[in-house]
N, C-alpha and C positions, 0 to 999 in steps of 0.2 A: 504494500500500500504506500502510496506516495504520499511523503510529511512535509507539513515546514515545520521545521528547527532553530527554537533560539535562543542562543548560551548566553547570559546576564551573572556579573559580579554574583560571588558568594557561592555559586556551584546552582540552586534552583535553576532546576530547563522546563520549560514547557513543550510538549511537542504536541499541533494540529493535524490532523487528517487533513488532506488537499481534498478528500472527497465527501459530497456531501448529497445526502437523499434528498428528492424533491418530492414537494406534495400542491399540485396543483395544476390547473389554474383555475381562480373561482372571483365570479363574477364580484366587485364590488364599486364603490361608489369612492370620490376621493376622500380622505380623513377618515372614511367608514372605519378603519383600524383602531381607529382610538375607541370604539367602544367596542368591537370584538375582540376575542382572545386573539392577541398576536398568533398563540400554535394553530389557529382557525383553520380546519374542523376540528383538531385532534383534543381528547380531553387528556391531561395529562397527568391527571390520575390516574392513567392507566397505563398500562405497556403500553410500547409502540410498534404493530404490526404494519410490517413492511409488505404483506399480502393484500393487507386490506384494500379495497377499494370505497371511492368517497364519492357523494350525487355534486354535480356541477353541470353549469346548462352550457357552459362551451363545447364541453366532448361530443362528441359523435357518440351516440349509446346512453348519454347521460350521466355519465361516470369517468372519475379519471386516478388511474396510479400512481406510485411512487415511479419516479426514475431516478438517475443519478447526473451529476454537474461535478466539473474538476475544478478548482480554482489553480492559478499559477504560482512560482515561487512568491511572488510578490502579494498573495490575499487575494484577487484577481476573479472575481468569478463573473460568468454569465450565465443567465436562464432564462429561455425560453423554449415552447411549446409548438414546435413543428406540423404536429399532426392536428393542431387545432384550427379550424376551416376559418381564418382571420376573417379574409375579405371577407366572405359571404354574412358576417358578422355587424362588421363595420357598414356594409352594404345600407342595413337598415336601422343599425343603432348608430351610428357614428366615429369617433373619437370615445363613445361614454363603450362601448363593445371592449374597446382596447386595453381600459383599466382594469387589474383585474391582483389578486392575491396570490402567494404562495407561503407556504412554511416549509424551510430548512431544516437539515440535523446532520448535525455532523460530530468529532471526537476530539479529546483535545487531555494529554497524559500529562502529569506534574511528578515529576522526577527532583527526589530530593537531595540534598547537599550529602556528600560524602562524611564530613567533619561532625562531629558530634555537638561543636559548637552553633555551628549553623543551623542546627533540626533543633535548638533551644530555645529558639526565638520564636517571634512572632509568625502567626501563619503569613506565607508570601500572599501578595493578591494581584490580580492580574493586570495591567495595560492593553485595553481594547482599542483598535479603532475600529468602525464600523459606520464605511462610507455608504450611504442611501439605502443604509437596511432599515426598515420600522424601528423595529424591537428586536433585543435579543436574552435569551438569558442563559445560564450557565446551571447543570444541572446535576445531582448528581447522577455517578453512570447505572447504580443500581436501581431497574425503576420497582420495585417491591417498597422502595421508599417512598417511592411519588405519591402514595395512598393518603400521607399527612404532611410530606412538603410544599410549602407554597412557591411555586416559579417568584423572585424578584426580575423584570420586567422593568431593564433598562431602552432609553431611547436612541435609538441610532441618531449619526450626523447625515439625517434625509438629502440636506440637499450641500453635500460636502463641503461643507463653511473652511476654509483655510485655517483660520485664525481661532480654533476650537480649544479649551480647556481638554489639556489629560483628563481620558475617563478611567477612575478605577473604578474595579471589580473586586467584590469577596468571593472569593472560594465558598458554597454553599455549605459546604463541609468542608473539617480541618484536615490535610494531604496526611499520611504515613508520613512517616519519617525516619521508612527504614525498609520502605519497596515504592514503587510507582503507582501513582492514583489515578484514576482513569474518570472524565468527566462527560458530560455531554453538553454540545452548543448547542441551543433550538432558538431558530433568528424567521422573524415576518417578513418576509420579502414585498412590497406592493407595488405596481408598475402604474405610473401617477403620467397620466402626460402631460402634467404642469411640470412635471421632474424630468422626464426622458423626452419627451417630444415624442411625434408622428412617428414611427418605423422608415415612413418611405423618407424622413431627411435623412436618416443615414442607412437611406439604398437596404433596405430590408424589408422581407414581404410580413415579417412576424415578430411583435415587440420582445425585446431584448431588456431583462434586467440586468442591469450594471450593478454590484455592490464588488464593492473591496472590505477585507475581513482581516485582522491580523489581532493577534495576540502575541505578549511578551511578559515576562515578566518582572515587577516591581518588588525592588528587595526594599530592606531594612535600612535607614541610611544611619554612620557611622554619625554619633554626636562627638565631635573634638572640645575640647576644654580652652582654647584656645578660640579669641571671640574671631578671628577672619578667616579661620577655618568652614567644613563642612556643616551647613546648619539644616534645622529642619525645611525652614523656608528658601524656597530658593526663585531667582529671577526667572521669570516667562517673557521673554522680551517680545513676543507675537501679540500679545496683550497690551504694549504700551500705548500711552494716548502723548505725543512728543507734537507740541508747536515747531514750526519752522522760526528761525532767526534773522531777522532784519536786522545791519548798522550793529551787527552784537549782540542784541537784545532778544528775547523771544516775542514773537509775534500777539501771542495772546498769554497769559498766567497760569492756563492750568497742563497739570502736569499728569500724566497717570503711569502708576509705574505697576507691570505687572506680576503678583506673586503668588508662587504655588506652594500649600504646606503638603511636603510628600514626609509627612512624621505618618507613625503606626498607631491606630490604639494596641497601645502592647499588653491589657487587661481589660476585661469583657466588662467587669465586677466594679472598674474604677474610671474617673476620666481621665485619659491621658490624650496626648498626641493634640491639645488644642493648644492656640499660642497668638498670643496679642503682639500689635505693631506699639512700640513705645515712643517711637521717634525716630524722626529722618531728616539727616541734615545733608547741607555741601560743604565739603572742606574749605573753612577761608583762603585756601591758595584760587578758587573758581572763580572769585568774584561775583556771586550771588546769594542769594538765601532762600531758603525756602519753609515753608511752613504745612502743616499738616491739618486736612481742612476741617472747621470744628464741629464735632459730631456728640450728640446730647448721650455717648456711650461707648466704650473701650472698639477700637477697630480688632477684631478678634475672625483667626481663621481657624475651622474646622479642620479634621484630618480630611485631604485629598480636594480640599477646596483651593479654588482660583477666585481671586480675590484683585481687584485694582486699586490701590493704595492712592488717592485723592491728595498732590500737593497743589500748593500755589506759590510761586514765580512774587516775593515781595519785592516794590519800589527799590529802587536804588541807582546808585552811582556805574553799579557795575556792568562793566562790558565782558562778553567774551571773543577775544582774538580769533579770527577768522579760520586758522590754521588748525583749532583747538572744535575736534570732532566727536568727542566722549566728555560728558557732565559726570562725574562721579558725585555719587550719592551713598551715605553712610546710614544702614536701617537699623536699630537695636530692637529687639526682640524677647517677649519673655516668655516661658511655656504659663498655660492656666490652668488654674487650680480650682477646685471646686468653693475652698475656702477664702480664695481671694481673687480678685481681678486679673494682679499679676502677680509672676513669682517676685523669690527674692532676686536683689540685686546682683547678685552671684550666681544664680541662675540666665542673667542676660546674654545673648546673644549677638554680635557684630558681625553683620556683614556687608559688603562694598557691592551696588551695582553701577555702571557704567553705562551710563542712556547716549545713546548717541544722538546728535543733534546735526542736524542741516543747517547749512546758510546758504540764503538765498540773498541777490543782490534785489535793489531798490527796485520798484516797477518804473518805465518809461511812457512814452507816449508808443514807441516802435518794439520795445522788447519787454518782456514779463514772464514769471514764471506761476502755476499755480500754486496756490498758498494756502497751508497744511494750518488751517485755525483751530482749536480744542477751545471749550468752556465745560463748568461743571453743571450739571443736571443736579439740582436738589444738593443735598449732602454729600455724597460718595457717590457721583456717577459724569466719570472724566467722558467725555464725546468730543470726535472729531468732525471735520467738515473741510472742504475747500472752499478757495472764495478765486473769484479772477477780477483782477483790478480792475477798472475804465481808463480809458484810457490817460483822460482829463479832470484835473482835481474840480471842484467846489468852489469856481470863485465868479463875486459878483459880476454883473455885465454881461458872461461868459454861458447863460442858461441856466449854469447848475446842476447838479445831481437829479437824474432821473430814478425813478423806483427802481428797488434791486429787481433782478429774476431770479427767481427760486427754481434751481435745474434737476428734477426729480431723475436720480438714475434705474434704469430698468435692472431687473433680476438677473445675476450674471455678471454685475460689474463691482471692483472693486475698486471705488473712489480712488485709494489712495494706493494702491500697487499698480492698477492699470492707467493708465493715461490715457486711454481712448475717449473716455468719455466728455473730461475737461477739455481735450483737444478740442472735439466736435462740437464746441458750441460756439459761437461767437460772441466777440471780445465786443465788448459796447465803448463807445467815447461819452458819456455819463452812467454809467449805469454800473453797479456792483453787480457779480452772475454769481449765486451763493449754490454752492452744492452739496449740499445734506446728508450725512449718512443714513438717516434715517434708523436709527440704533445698532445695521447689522449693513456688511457689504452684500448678504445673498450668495456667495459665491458659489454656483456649481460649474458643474461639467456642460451644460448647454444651458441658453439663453432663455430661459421662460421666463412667464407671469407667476406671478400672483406667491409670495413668497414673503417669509417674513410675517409683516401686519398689512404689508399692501398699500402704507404710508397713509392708512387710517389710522385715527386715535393718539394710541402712543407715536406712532410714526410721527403723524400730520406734526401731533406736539414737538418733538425735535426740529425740524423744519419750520415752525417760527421759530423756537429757540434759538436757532443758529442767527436767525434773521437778527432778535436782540442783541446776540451776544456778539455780532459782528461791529454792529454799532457801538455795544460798550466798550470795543478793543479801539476802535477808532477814536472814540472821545480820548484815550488814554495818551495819545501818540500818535494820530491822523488827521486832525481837526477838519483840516482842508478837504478830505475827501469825504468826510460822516454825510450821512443821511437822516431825517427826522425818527426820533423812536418812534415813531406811530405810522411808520410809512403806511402804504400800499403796495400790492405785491402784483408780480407779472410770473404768472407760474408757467412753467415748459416743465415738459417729461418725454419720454420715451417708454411704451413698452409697460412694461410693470408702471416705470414712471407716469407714463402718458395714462394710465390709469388712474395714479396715485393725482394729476394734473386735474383731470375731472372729480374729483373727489374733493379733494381740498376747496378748489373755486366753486362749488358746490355747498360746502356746508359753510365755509365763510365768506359769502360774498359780499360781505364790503371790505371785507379785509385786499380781495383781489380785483385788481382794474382789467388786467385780460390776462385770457389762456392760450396755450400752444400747449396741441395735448396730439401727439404721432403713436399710432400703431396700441392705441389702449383699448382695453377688453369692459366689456360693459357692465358683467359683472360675473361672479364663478360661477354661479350656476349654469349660466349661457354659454361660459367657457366649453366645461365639458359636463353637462347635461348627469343626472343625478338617476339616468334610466336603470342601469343594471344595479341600482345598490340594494342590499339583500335583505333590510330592514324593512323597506316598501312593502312586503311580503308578508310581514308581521303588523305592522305598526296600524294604532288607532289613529284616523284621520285628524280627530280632534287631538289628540298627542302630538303629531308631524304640524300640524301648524302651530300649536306650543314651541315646539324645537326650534322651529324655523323663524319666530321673532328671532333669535339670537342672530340673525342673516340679515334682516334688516337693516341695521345701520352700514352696510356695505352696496347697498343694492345700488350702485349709481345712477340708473335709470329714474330711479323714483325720484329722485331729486335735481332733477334736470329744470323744474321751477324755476330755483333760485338761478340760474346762467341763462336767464332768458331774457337779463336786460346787458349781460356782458358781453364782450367783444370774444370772440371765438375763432381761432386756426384751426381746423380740424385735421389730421392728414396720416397716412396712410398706404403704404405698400398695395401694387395691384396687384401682387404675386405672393403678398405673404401667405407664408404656410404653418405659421406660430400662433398668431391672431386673425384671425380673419378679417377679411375685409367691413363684411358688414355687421361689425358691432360698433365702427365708428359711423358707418352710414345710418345705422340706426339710433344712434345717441342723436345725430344731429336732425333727423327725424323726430325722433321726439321734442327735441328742443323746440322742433320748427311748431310742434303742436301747441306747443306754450305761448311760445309767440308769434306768428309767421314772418314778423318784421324782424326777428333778430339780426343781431350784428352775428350771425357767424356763418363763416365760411369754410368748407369742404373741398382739400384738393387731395386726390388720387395721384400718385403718378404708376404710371404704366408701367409693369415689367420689372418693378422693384419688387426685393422680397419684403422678412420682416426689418432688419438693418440694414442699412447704406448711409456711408459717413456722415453726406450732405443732409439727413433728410431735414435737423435743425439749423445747418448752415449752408444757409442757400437769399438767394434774392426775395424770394417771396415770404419767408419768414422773415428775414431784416426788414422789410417795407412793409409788412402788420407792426413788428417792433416799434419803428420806428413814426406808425400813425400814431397808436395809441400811447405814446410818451410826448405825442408834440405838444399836448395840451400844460398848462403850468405847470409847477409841481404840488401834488397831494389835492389838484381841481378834481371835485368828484364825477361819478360816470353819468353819462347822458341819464337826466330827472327822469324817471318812470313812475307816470299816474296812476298806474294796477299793476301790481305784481301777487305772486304767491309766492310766501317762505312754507316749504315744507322742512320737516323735524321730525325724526327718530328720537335723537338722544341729546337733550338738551344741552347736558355738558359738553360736546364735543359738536357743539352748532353756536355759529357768530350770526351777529343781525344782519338784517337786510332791508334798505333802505331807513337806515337807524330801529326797525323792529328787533326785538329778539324775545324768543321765547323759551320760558326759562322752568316749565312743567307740563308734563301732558295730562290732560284727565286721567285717562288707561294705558300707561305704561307700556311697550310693547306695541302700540299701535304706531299708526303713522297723525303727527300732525299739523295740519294746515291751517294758516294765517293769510288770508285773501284780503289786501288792502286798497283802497281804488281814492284816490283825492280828485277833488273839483278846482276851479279854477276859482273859488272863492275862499281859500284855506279850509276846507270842510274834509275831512276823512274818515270814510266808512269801513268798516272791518269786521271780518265773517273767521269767527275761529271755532275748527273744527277740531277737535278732543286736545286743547288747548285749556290749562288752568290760570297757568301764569303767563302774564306778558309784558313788555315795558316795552318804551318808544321813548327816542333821545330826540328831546325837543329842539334841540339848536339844530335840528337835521332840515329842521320847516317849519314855519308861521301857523300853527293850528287853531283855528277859530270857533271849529265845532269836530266834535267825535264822534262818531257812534261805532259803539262795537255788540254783535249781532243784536241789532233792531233798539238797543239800548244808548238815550243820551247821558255821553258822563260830561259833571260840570266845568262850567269853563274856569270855577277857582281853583280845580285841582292842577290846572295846567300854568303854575307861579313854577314849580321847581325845574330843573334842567331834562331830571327824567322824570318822565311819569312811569308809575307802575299799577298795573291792575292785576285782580287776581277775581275767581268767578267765588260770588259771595256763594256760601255751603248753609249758612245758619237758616235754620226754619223751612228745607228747604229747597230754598231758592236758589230759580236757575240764571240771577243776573250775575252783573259783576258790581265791584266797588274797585274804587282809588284806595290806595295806600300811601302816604307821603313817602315812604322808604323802605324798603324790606330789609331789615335789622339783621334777621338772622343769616345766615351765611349759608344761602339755601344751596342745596346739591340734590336733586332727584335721582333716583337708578339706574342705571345705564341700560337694563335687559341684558346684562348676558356677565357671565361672569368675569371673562375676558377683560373688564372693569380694572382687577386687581394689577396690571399688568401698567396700568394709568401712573406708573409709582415717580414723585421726582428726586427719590431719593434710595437709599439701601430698604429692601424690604426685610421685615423681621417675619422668620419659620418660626412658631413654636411648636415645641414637643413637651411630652412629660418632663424626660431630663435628657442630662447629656451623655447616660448611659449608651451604650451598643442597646440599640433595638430595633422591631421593623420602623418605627415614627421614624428613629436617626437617618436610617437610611434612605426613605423616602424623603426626608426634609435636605438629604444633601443629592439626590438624583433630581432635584428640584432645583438648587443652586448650580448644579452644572449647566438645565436647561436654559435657565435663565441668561447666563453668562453666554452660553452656545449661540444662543436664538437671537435676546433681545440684548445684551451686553449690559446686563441690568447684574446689579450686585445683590447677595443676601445676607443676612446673619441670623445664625441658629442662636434663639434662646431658649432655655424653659421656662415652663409655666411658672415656677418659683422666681424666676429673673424680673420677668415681664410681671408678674403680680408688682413685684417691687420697683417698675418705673426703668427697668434697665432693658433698655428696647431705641429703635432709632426713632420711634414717634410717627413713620409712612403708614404705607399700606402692609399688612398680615397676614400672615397665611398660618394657620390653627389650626396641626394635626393631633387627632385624639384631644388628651385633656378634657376630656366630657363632663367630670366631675370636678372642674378645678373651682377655685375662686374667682380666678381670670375669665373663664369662658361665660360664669354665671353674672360677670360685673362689663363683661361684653354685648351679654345679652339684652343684659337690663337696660343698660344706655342708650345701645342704639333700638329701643323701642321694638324690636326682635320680636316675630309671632313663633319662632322655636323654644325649642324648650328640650331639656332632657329630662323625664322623668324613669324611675323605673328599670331604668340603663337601656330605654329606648329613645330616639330622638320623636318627638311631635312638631306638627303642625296642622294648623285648623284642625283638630282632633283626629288626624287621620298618625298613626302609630307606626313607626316603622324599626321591626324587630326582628326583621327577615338576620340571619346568624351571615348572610353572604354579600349582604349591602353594602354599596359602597356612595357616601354622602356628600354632594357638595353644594355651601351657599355662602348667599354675599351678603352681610352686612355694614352697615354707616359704621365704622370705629367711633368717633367721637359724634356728638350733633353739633358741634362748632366747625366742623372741616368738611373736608373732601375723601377723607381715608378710608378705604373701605378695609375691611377683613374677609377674608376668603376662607370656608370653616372645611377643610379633607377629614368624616369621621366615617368608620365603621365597626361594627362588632369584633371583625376578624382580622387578618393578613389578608385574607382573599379578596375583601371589600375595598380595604384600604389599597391593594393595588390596582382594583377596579377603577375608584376612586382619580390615582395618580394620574392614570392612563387621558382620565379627563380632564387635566389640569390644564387651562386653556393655553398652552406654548403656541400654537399653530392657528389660523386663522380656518373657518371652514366647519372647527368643526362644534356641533350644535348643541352651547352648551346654554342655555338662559341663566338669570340670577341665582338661580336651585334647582336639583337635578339630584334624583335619585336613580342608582341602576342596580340589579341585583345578577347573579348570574346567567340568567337569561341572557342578558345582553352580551355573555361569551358566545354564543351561538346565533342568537337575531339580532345582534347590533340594536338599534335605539329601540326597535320594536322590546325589550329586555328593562324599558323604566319602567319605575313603578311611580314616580310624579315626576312633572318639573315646572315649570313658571317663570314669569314676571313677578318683582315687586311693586305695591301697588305705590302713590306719589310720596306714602310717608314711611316707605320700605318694609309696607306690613302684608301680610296675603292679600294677593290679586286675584279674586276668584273669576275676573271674566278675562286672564288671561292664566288660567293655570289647570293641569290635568291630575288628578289622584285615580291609582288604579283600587 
């Protein structure tokens, strides 16, 4: 049998089988993985019969076997299914025929140290990569066990992210230590054509999965007593967040330096292997300083956590010499204790990392280079960004600064290793081109959509942020070239981007004056059609459109309202084979329905695919550019006497035409604000499952109002906003004025995806910081995060966080059902759950199922925006049930609460037993929620 083989310090070898059984192909839908069992069909409580055969509606006959797949020296594998009649598939289902499942198994021996010293330590654990595999887990090889083992149910790197945190693995058992342990890998393979594409772009009649698979071994590392020796922490330089250097200086102040703790729990029984950051300096030989950014609780990393350490770049005199290519930076480090924060002083740790820094010279009117900008996200959360100069500074007489463009990159690109994409835009003579990371570069092996957030939400938010934080750099040190903080924005995208372009100008349009939006997909479901997914089959109607609010805030189509007084580039490959043609011909379709006068326009070019360099730098996009900037600067868009603002989710929706609406009646739905003014200041307004609304009066001269068929008085309209909210008392279905809304309102988002909203380190709690299944789940949850959204966490316990030692964001609360914390969680945020019984309730409906797995969203405080995100279950088995659903990925359908039980290993969503919206005071929604 053919192995890979890999010898690692200390003597531990791992050896993998190159070969591996296949079990498939079986129809599904995209994301549909996150709620079946990754081994889908196979139950894995049982042996594993390689005779067997399994029902699947691809085959011929109705049923399909194992075969076998080699991977090469390198991890290497591919799988696909020859004998499965594609075309004739795709014929009538489409691209939705193409997507479809398998599950792997394959072998993998732990051969132990010779040395007697070596078999005394801590169990070794593995280093997995696992490129565009679902899920994998490691198992052990006797399955007579599997009868009370629970699979852990790690997440593969779907869509091969470069810049990925080491994933470790535990051994699910502890190896011999004095013969060879033999294990088994069982890995979810899913063929997504937002991941691979079409078969036919790379010349194949039959989809081909790609996954690369490798395993190695992670030993024990040597602690020396000597602080510049080997430490448990050590530098991840793929993680750092490093501004470029103007004139000596750094460009912008934040710094991120990135660290990995590869320490051991070396005792099940105790805490060990956890270790705080105490301090980070530059040696005064550098000529700067730096500072560690301040955080309401000790920076503290997990074992096997990746962690980005948050400085900032203080004021000063000091230059760095041009020649001078490596910043040395000094980290002390203490291990933690249960008993205290940090150890002793004698305990401390020193070690030196060496950040390499760029200099870049001055920009010109003729030459420039792009420019590597970082600012920090909340607390502890360092982001990068590019920006390209204008050509011409900021001075009077001379015009002025025009609105930035905000240059959405499509899926596939990485801002900041690849240059194609900065190349490909054009450079403006006023204007900043700001280019977003959007929290993640996306990077796979082929160019698709929809990846990431889609640069909804969290996304959208980084993408102003950059916009501020680019300004605030400029105030610092650019005077000449700044823009107003409260510009206006000109959004471009491509692709994923040109997506992300429609979306944004969409939910905040006054914030944008015009769009250029190329080769963007109208929304995922249109993408690839949701025909063969296998929950359909099961699933209560009224349930499927429960689930499917969670989908709404992304539907771009439905909010094509609001861009129906804005200026619009539409455009579009006539040959593309990635997005199709006509999701932008029907976006602008639609649009034309809203308005038929709109400003926008539609050009095709012929014989183009989905990329080609020019498609944003070309004459006819410079001369849209350059119409809608000729007007002054910050002069607002042509006056519109009727518009509609539609609204999902009010948190992540800007007004329009100075409206904004800031609650829905029924959460979950969609709603609409129809406003029509007269030529005598009089304005009428029709709001449909709208509670809250306000209108910025310096937007217009308002002399009379009426909002549906109701006059509100003319003295309520002294202050700058008006706010109204539809009166409830007695009641009644009017509305009243309010002089102010005091409280610091925030409504529910619909979906859980919510908690992901974080601007700062999110806090996991667990019971404790013991080894348990919680730990483990709360730390395959910080990999995700870091993987996916480059979002930071910190694990505390419930004893921590009772006592205020937590970063104060958004929470994620696994178990803990009986704490004091979750019972002083509940109560505050006015919470309809409850645990009674050591069952979880809601609206009197009991859930005690032993295999549940629970997830909901709570308000953390009633003064903020914070929510908590509660992972509970009875068992192991619920609680990975649970994990599985943790919203990392966009798609897939999770609302504010979301109950599954093991059904849902086999029928995917058809398998809940509730879920829902919260209603506007985050209490039960019963006309948008299902209990089985």
């Amino acid at each position: 049998m053919d192995v890979m083989t890999c010898t690692i310090d200390r003597e531990w070898r791992v050896v993998m089988s190159r070969e591996w059984d296949v079990l498939g192909p079986f129809p599904i839908h995209a994301r549909e993985q996150h709620f079946l069992s990754p081994a889908f069909p196979l139950d894995l409580s049982k042996n594993i019969d390689l005779t067997r055969t399994y029902p699947s509606a691809y085959a011929d006959g109705g049923y399909v076997s194992w075969s076998k797949a080699n991977s090469d020296e390198h991890g290497n594998l591919e799988v696909s299914h020859p004998n499965i009649r594609w075309e004739q598939l795709r014929a009538t289902e489409g691209w939705a025929a193409l997507q479809h499942h398998n599950v792997l198994r394959t072998y993998l021996t732990v051969h132990p140290p010779d040395s007697k010293q070596g078999s005394a330590e801590a169990d070794p654990r593995l280093r997995v990569e696992c490129l565009q595999g679902a899920y994998f887990s490691i198992l052990p090889d006797d399955e007579i066990t599997w009868a009370t083992h629970v699979s852990e149910w790690h997440m593969g790197n779907v869509y091969a992210l470069e810049r990925t945190p080491v994933q470790f693995v535990s051994l699910p058992t502890s190896p011999c230590r004095d013969k060879t342990t033999r294990y088994q890998v069982v890995l979810g393979g899913s063929y997504e054509i937002r991941l691979f594409g079409d078969p036919r772009s790379y010349n194949s009649e039959h989809p081909i999965l790609s996954i690369n698979f490798t395993i190695s071994i992670d030993t024990l590392p040597s602690l020396e007593t000597s602080p510049y020796l080997v430490t448990p922490i050590t530098h991840a330089p793929a993680h750092d967040v490093i501004p470029d250097f103007i004139y000596g200086r750094p460009f912008s102040s934040t710094l991120g330096i990135g660290l990995r703790n590869v320490d051991f729990c070396r005792n099940t029984k105790s805490i060990s292997g956890w270790w705080t950051v105490v301090s980070a300096v530059i040696p005064p030989c550098a000529g700067l300083e730096l500072s560690l950014c301040n955080l309401p609780t000790t920076i503290r990393l997990a074992p096997t956590q990746t962690h980005i350490l948050t400085l900032e770049f203080q004021p000063g005199p000091g230059v760095i010499a041009i020649d001078v290519t490596e910043l040395p930076v000094d980290i002390t480090i203490s291990p933690f204790h249960a008993e205290s924060a940090c150890g002793d002083v004698n305990e401390q740790r020193i070690f030196r990392v060496n950040v390499p820094i760029r200099h870049i010279p001055m920009w010109t009117s003729v030459s420039y280079t792009a420019i590597r900008a970082t600012y920090n996200l909340g607390f502890s959360n360092p982001t990068i960004f590019l920006v390209l100069p204008p050509r011409y500074p900021n001075k009077e007489g001379e015009g002025g600064l025009k609105e930035p463009i905000l240059a959405l990159h499509g899926a596939g690109v990485d801002i900041i290793n690849q240059t194609f994409w900065a190349d490909s835009l054009p450079r403006q003579d006023r204007a900043w081109v700001i280019i977003p990371s959007g929290r993640t570069s996306w990077v796979i092996h082929i160019p698709v959509p929809t990846l990431g957030l889609d640069w909804h939400g969290p996304s959208a938010a980084d993408a102003f942020a950059a916009v501020t934080a680019l300004h605030d750099v400029l105030c610092r040190g650019f005077v000449d070239w700044n823009y107003p903080q409260d510009t206006k924005l000109i959004v471009v995208g491509h692709s994923n981007g040109g997506q992300g372009a429609w979306y944004i100008a969409s939910r905040w349009p006054d914030k944008v004056k015009a769009v250029v939006a190329a080769a963007g997909y109208i929304k995922s479901q249109a993408y690839v059609p949701w025909t063969m997914s296998r929950f359909a089959h099961f699933i209560d109607p009224a349930l499927r459109a429960v689930l499917e609010t969670s989908l709404l805030p992304d539907d771009n189509d439905l909010f094509l309202s609001n861009l129906a007084h804005t200026p619009v580039l539409a455009i579009h490959g006539g040959m593309d084979d990635n997005v199709p043609s006509w999701h932008t011909r029907e976006a602008v379709s639609v649009l034309r329905e809203w308005n038929p006068d709109a400003d926008v326009t539609y050009h095709e070019e012929p014989g183009q695919p989905h990329w080609w360099f020019e498609v944003l730098n070309n004459a006819r996009v410079q001369a849209f550019l350059d119409r809608v900037c000729c007007s002054s600067y910050g002069a607002p868009k042509t006056k519109c006497r009727k518009f509609t603002l539609t609204v999902a989710v009010p948190a992540e929706s800007g007004p329009m035409g100075g409206w904004r609406v800031h609650a829905l009646e029924v959460p979950g739905r969609l709603g609409r604000l129809k406003v029509c003014e007269d030529d005598e200041g009089g304005v009428n307004v029709k709001a449909s499952n709208i509670s809250v609304v306000s209108f910025d009066l310096s937007r217009a001269s308002v002399h009379k109002l009426v909002i549906n068929s109701q006059n509100i008085p003319h003295a309520s309209m002294e202050a700058r906003t008006i706010w109204l909210e539809q009166d409830t008392n007695r009641n009644s279905t009017g509305w009243k004025v309010v002089d102010s809304y005091v409280e610091n309102f925030q409504q529910p988002y619909g979906r859980a995806q919510a908690i992901l909203s974080a601007d700062g380190i999110i806090d996991i709690v667990i019971p404790s910081l013991h080894h348990s299944s919680e730990l483990s789940a709360a730390l395959r949850i910080t990999h995700n995060l870091r993987t996916y959204h480059l979002l930071d966490a910190r694990i505390v316990s419930a004893h921590e966080a009772e006592n205020g030692l937590v970063c104060g964001g958004n929470m994620v609360v696994i178990g803990c059902a009986d704490s004091l914390l979750v019972k002083d969680l509940l109560r505050r945020s006015q919470s309809e759950w409850s645990h009674e019984g050591g069952a979880w309730v809601l609206n009197d409906k009991k859930f005690n199922a032993p295999t549940s797995g629970l997830l909901f969203l709570v308000k953390r405080t009633s003064g903020t925006a914070n929510t908590a995100l509660f992972l509970q279950s009875s068992n192991q088995g619920g609680l990975e049930r649970a994990l599985r659903l943790f919203p990392i990925r966009t798609g897939v359908l999770v609302p504010d609460w979301l109950v599954v039980d093991e059904g849902a290993d086999r029928i995917g969503a058809g398998g809940a037993e509730g879920a829902g919206s919260n209603d506007g005071k985050w209490g039960f929604n019963a006309r948008m929620s299902w209990l089985n």
